[in-house]
MIDOSE-1310 file (N, C-alpha, C; in nm, 2 decimals, decimal comma, always signed):
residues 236
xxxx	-0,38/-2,78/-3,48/-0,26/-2,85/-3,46/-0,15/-2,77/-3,39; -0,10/-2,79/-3,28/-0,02/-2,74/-3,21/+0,15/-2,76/-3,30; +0,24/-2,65/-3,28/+0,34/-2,65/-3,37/+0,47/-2,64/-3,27; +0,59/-2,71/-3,31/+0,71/-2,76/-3,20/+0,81/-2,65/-3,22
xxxx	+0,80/-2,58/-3,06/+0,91/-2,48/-3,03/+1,05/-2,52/-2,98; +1,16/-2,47/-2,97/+1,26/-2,52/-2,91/+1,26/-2,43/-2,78; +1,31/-2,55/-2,68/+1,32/-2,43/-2,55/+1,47/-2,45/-2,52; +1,56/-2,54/-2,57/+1,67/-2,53/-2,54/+1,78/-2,63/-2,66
xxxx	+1,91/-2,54/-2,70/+1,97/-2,54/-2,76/+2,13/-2,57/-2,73; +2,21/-2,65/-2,74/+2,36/-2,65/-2,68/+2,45/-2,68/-2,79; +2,56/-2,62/-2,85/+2,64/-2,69/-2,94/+2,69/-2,73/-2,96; +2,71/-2,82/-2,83/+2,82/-2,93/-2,82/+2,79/-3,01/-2,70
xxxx	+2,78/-3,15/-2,76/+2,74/-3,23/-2,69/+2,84/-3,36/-2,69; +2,83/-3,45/-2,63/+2,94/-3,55/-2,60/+2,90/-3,68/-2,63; +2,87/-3,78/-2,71/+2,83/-3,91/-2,69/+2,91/-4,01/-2,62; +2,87/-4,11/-2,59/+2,93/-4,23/-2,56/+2,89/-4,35/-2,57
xxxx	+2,95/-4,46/-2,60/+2,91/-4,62/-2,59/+2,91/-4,62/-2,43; +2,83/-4,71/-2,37/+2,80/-4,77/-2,20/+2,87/-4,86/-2,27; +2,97/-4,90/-2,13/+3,05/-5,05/-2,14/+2,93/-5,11/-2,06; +2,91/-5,25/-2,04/+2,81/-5,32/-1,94/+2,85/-5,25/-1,78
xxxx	+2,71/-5,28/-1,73/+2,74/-5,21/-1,59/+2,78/-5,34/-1,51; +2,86/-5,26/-1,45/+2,96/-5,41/-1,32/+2,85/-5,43/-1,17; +2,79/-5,26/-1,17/+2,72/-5,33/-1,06/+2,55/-5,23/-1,03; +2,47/-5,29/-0,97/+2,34/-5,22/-0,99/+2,32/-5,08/-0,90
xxxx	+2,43/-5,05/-0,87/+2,43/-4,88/-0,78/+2,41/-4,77/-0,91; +2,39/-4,83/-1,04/+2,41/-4,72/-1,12/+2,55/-4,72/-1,19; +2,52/-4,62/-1,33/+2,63/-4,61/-1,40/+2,73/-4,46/-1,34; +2,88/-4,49/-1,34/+2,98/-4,41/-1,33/+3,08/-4,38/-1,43
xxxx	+3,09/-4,24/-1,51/+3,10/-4,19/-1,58/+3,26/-4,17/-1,64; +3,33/-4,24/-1,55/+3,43/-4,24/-1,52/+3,50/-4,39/-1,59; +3,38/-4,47/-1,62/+3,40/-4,58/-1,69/+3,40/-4,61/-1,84; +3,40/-4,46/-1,91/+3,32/-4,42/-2,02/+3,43/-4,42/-2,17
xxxx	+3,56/-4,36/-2,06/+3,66/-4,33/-2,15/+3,63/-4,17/-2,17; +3,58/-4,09/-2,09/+3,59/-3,94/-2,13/+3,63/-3,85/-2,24; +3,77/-3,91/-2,25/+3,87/-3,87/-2,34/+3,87/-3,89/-2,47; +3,77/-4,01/-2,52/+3,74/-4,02/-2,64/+3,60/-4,04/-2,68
xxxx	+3,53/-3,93/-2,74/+3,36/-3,93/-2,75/+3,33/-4,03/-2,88; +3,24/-4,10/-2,87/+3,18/-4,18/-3,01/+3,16/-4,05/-3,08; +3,05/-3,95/-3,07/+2,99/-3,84/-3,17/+3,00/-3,74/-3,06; +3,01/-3,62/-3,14/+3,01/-3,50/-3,06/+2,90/-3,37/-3,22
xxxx	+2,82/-3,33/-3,16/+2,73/-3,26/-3,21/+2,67/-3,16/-3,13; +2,54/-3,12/-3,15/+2,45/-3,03/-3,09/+2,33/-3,11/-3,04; +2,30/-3,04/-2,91/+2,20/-3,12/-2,86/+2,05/-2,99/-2,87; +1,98/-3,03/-2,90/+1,83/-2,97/-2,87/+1,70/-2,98/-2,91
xxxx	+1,64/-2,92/-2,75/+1,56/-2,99/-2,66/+1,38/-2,91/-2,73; +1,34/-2,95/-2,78/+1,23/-2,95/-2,83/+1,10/-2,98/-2,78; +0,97/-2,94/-2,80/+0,87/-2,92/-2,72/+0,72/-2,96/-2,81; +0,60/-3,01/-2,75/+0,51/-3,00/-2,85/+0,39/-3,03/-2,75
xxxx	+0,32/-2,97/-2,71/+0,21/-3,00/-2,60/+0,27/-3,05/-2,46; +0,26/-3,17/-2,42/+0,31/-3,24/-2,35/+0,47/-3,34/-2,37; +0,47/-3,36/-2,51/+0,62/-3,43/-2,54/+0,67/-3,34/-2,54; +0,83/-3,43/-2,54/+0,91/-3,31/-2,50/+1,04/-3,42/-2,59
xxxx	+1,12/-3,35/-2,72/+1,19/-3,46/-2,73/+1,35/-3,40/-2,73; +1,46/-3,52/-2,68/+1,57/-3,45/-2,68/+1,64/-3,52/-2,83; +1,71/-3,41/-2,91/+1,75/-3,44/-2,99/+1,88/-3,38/-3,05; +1,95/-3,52/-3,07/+2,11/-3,46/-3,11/+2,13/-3,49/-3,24
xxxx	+2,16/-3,36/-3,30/+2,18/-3,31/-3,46/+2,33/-3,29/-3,48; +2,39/-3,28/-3,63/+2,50/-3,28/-3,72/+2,49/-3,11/-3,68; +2,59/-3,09/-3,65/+2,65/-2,95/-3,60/+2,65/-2,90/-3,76; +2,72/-2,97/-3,87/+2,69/-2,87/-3,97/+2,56/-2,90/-4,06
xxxx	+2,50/-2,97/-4,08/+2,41/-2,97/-4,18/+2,27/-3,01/-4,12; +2,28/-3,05/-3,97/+2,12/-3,09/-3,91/+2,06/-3,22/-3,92; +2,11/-3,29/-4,00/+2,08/-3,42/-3,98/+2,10/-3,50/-3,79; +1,96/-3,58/-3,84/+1,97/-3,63/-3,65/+1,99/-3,77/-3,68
xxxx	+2,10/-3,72/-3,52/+2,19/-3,85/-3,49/+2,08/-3,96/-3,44; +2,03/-3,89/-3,34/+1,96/-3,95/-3,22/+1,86/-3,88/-3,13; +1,74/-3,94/-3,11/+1,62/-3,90/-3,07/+1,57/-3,96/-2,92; +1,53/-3,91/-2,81/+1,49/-3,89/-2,67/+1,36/-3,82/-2,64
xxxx	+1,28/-3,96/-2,70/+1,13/-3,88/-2,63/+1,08/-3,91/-2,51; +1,04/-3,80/-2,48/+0,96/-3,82/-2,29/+0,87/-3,75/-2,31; +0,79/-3,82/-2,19/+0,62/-3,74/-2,13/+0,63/-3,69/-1,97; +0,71/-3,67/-1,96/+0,75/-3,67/-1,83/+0,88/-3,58/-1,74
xxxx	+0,88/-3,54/-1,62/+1,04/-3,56/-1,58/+1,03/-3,51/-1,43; +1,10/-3,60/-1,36/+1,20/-3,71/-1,38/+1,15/-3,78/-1,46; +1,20/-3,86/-1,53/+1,16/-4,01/-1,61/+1,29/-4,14/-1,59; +1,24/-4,20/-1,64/+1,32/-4,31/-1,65/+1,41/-4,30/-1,77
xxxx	+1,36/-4,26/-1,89/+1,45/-4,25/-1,95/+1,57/-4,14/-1,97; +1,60/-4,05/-1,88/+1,70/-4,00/-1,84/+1,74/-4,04/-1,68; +1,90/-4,08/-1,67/+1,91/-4,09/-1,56/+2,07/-4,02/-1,55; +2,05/-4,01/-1,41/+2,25/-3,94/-1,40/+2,33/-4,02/-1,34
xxxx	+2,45/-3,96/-1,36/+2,55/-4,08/-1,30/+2,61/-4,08/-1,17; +2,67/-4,15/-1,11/+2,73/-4,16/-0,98/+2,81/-4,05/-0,93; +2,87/-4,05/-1,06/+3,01/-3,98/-0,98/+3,02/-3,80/-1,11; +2,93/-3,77/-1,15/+2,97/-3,64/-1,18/+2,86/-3,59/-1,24
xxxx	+2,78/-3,44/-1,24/+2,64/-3,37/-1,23/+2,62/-3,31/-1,40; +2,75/-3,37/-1,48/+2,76/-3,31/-1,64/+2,73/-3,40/-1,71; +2,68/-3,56/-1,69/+2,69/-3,68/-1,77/+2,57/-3,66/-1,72; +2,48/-3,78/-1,80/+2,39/-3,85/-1,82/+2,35/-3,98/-1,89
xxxx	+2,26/-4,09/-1,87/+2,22/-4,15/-1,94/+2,09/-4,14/-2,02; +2,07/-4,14/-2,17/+1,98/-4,18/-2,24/+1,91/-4,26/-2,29; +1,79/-4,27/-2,30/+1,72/-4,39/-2,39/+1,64/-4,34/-2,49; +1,73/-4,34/-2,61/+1,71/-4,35/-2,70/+1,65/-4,41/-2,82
xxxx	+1,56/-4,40/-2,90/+1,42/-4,47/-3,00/+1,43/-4,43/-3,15; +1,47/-4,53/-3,22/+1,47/-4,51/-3,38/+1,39/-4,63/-3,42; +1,27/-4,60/-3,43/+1,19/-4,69/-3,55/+1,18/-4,81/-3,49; +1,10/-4,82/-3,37/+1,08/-4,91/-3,26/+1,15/-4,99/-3,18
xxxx	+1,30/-4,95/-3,18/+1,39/-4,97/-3,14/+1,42/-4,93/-3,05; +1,50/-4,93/-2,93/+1,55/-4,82/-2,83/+1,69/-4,89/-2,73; +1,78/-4,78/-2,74/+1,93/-4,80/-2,72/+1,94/-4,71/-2,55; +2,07/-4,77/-2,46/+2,12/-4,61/-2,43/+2,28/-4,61/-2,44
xxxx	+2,23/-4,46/-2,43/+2,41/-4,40/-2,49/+2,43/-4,30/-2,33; +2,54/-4,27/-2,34/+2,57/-4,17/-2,24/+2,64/-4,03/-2,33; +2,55/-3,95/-2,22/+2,56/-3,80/-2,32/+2,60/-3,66/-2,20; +2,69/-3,65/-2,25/+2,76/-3,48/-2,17/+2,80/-3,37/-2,20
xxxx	+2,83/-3,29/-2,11/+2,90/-3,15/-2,15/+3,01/-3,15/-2,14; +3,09/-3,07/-2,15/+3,23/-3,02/-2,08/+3,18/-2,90/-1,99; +3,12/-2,79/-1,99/+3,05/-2,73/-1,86/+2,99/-2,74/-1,78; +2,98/-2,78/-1,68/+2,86/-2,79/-1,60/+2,73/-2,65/-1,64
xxxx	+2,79/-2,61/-1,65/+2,63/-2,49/-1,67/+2,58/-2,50/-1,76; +2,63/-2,61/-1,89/+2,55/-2,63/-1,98/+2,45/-2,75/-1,92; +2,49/-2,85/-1,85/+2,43/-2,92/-1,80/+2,31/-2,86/-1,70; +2,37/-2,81/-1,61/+2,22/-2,69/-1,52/+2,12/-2,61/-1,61
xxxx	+2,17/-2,59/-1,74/+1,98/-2,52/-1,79/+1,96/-2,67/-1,84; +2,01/-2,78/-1,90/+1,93/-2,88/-1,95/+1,88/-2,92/-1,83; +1,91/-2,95/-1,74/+1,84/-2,95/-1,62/+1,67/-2,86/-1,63; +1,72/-2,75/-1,58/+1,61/-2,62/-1,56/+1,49/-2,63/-1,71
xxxx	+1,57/-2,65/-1,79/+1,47/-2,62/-1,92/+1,36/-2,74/-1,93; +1,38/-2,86/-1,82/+1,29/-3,01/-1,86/+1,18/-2,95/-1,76; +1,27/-2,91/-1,64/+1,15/-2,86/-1,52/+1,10/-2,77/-1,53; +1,11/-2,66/-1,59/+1,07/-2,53/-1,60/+0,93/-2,62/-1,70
xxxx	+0,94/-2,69/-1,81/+0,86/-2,74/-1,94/+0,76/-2,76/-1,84; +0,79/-2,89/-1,78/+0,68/-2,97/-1,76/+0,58/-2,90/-1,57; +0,66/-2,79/-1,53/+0,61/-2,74/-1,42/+0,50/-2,61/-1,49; +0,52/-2,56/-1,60/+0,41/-2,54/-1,65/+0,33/-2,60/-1,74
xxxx	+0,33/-2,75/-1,80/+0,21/-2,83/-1,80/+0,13/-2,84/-1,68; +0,18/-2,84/-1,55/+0,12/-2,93/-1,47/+0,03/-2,78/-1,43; +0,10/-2,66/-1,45/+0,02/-2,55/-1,43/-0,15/-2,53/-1,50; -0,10/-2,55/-1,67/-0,22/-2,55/-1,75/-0,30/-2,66/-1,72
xxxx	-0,29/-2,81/-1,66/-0,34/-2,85/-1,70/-0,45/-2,88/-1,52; -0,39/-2,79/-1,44/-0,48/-2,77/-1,30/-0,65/-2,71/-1,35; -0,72/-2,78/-1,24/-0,86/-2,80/-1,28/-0,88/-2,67/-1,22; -0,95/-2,55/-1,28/-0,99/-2,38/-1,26/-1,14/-2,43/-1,26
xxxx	-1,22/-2,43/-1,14/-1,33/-2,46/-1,18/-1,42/-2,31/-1,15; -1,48/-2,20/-1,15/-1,53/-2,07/-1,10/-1,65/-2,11/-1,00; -1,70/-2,23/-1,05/-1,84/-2,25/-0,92/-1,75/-2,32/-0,82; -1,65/-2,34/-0,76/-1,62/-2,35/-0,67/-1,56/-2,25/-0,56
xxxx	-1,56/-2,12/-0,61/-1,49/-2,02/-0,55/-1,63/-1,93/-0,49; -1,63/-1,94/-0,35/-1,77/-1,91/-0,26/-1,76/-1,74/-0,27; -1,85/-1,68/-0,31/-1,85/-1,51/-0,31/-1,82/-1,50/-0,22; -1,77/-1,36/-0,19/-1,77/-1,27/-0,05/-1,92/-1,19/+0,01
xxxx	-1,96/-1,25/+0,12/-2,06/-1,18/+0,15/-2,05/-1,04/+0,21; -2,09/-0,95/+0,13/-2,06/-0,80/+0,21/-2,14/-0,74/+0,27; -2,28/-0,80/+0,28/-2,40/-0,76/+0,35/-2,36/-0,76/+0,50; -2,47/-0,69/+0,55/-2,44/-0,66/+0,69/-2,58/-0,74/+0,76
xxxx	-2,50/-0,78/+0,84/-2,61/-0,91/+0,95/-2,72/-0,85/+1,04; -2,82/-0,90/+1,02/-2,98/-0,83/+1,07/-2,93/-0,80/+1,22; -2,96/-0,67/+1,26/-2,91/-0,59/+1,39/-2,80/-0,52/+1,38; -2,74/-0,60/+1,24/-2,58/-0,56/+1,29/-2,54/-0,39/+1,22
xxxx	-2,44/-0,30/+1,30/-2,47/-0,14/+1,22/-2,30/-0,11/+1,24; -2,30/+0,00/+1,14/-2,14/+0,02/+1,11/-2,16/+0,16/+1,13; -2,04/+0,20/+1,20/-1,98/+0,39/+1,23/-1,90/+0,40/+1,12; -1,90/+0,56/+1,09/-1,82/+0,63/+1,00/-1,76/+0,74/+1,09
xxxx	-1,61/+0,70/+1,06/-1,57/+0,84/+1,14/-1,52/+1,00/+1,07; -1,56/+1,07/+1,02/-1,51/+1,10/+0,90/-1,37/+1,25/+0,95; -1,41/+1,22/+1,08/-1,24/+1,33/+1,11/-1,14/+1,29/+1,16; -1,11/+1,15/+1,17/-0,97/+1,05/+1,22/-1,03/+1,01/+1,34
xxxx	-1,01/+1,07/+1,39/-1,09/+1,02/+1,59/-1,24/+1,08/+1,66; -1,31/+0,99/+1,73/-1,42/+1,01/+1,82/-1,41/+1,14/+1,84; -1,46/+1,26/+1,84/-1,47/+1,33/+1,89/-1,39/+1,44/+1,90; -1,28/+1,43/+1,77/-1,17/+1,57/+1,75/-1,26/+1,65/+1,66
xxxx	-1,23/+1,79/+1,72/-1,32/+1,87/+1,60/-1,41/+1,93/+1,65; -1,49/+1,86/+1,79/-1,62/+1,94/+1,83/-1,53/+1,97/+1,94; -1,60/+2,06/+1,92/-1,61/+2,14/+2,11/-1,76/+2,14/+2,17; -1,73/+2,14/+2,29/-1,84/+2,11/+2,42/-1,91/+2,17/+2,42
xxxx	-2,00/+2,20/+2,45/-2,12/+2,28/+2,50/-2,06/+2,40/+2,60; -2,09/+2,53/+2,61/-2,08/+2,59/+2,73/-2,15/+2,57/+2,82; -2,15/+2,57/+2,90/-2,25/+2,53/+3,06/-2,28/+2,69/+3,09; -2,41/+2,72/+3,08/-2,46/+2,83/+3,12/-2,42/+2,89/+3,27
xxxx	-2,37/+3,01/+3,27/-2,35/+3,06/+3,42/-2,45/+3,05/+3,52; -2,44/+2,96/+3,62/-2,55/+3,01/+3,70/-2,55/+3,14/+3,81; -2,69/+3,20/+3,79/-2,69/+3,28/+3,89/-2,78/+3,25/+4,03; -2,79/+3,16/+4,04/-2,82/+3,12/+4,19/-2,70/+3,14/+4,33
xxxx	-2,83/+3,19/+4,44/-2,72/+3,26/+4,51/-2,64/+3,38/+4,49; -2,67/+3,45/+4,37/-2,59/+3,58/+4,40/-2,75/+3,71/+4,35; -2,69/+3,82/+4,41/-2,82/+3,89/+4,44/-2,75/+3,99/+4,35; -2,86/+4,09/+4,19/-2,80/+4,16/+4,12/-2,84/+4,34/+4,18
xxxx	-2,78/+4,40/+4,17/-2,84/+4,52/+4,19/-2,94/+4,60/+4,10; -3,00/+4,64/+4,18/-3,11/+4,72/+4,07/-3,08/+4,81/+3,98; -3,12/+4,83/+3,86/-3,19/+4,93/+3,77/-3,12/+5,05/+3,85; -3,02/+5,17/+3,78/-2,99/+5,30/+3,87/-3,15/+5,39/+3,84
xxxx	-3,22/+5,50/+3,90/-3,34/+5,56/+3,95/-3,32/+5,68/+3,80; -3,43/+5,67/+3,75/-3,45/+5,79/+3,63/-3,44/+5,89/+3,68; -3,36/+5,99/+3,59/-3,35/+6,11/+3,61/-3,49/+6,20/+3,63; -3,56/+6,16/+3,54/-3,71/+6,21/+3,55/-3,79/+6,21/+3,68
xxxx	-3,77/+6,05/+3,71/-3,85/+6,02/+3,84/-3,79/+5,99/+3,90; -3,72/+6,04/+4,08/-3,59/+6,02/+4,07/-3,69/+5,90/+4,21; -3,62/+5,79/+4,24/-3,69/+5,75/+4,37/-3,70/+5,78/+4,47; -3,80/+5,81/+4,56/-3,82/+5,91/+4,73/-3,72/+5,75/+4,80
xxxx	-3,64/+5,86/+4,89/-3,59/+5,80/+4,95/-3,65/+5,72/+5,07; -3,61/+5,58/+5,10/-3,66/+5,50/+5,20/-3,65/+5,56/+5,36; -3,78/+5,55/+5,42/-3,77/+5,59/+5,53/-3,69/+5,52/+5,64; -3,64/+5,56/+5,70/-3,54/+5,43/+5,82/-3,58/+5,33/+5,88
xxxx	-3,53/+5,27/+5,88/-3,56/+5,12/+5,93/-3,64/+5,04/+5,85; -3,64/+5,08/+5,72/-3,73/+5,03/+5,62/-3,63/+4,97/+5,51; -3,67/+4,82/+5,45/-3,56/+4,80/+5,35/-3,59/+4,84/+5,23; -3,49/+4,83/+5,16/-3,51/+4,90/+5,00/-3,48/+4,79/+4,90
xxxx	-3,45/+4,87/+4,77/-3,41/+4,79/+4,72/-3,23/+4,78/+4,68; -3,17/+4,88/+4,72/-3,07/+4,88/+4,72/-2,97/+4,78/+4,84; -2,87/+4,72/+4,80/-2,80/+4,64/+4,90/-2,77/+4,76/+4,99; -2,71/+4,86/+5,02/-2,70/+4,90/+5,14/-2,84/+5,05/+5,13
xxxx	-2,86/+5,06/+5,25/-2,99/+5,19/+5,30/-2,92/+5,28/+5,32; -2,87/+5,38/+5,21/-2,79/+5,50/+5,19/-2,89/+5,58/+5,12; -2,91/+5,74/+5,19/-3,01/+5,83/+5,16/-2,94/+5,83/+4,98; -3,02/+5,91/+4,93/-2,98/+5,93/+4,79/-2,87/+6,03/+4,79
xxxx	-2,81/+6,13/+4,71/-2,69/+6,14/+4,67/-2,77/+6,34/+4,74; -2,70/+6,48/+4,78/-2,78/+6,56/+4,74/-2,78/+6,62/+4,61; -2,91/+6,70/+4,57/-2,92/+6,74/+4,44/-2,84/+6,89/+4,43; -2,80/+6,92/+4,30/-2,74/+7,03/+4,32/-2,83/+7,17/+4,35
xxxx	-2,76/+7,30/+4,36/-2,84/+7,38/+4,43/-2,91/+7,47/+4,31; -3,02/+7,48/+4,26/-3,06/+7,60/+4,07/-3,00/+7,67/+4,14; -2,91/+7,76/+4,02/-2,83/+7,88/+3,97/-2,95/+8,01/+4,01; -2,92/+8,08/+4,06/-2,96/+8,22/+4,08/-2,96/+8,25/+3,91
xxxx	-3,08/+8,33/+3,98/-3,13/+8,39/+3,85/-3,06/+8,53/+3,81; -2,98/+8,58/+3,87/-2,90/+8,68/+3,84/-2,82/+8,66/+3,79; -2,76/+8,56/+3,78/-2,65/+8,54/+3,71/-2,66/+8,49/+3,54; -2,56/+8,49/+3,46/-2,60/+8,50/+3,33/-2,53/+8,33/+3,31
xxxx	-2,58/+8,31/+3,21/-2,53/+8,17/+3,12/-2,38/+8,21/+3,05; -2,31/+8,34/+3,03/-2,21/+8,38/+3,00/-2,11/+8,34/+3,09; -2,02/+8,29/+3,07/-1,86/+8,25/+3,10/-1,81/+8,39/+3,13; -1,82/+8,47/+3,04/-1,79/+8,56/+3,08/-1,78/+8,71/+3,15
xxxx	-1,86/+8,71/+3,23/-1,95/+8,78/+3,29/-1,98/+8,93/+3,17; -2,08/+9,05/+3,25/-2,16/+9,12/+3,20/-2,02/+9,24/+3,17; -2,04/+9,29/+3,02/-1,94/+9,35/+3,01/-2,05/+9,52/+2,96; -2,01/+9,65/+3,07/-2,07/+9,76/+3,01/-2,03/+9,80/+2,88
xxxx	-2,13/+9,92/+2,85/-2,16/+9,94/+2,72/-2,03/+10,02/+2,69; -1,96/+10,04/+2,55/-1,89/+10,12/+2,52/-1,94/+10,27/+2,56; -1,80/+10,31/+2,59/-1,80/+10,51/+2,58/-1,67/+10,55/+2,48; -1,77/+10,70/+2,44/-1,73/+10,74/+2,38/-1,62/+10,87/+2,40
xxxx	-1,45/+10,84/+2,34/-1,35/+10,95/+2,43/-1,29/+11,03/+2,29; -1,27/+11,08/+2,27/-1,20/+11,22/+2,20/-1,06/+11,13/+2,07; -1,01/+11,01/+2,17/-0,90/+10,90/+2,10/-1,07/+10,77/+2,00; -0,96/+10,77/+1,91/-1,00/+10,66/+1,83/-1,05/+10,50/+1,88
xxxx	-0,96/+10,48/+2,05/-0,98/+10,38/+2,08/-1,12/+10,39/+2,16; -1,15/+10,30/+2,22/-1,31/+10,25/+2,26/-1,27/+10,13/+2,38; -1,27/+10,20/+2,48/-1,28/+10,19/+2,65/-1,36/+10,09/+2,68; -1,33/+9,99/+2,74/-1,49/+9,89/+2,82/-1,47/+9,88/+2,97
């Protein structure tokens, strides 16, 4: 069993007797006598699944004056008046009976949430009661189509990050010089008019001349033998 919340509350509300209406454009509020209310109480707006009832209570003890049920809104049985956005009309229901009274504020902003609080109700009925069906909601296909292939780039752009190949030097067209000639085996020089292997036909270098055999491996040359003199010192 669902249980009845209140969504809106005012404490002070304005009744009125409707004089007969003079003409079918609607009632004007202005015909009402403003200045003198039949009842003045609390009005609030109560809730229970889809009904929604408006109900105006004894400011001190709670007793209800008068009861406003609806399934609906807009409805018919609320309507507003011609000439000002704080009145209203009611149709009101006691025990299969039903009357209307005209009912207002002295604020307008009390009148704009009674407004908002009917729409706000029944704009989320209309929410709950939308058909959610799950077999109607087509998967996403994420497979990939026969042929079809996907790249990964994983360093921001095509091709940042590598470097190129070096291109091998070519030596085509250029002629290297040979091997220099062992000391060991030194090469006989080319006879004239004969090519070698050297780019230019230059005799070899000459070799130096062997050291005479008289001479010593000493830097310093040959120093005679000490003599012996009469003094302590030693003569060379």
């Amino acid at each position: 069993m669902s249980m009845e919340s209140t969504i809106l509350t005012k404490p002070e509300c304005l009744v009125y007797r409707l004089p007969p209406r003079n003409s079918v454009r609607g009632y004007r509020a202005a015909d009402w006598g403003l200045d003198k209310p039949a009842w003045t109480g609390r009005m609030r707006v109560t809730a229970r699944d889809e009904k929604v009832s408006i109900k105006l209570e004894d400011t001190t003890n709670g007793q209800l004056f008068a009861e406003c049920p609806i399934t609906e809104y807009p409805t018919k049985d609320i309507e507003s008046v011609n000439d000002s956005s704080r009145y209203f009309v009611l149709r009101i229901q006691n025990q299969g009976r039903s009357a209307f009274i005209g009912v207002g504020f002295r604020d307008r902003g009390d009148s704009f949430d009674f407004n908002v609080a009917l729409q706000d109700h029944y704009k989320w009925v209309k929410n709950a009661n939308a058909p959610s069906d799950p077999g109607n909601v087509k998967p996403l296909n994420l497979g990939l189509a026969e042929g079809q292939t996907i790249k990964i780039n994983l360093s921001g752009k095509m091709g940042e990050g590598r470097e190129r190949p070096k291109q091998a030097a070519s030596t085509s067209g250029i002629s290297l010089l040979p091997p220099p000639p062992s000391k060991t085996n030194p090469a006989a020089p080319a006879a004239p008019g004969t090519a070698s292997g050297n780019l230019l036909n230059l005799a070899p270098p000459p070799q130096p001349a062997a050291p005479s055999s008289s001479t010593t491996d000493d830097d310093f040359g040959d120093f005679s033998a000490p003599t012996t003199q009469s003094s302590n010192w030693v003569s060379f």
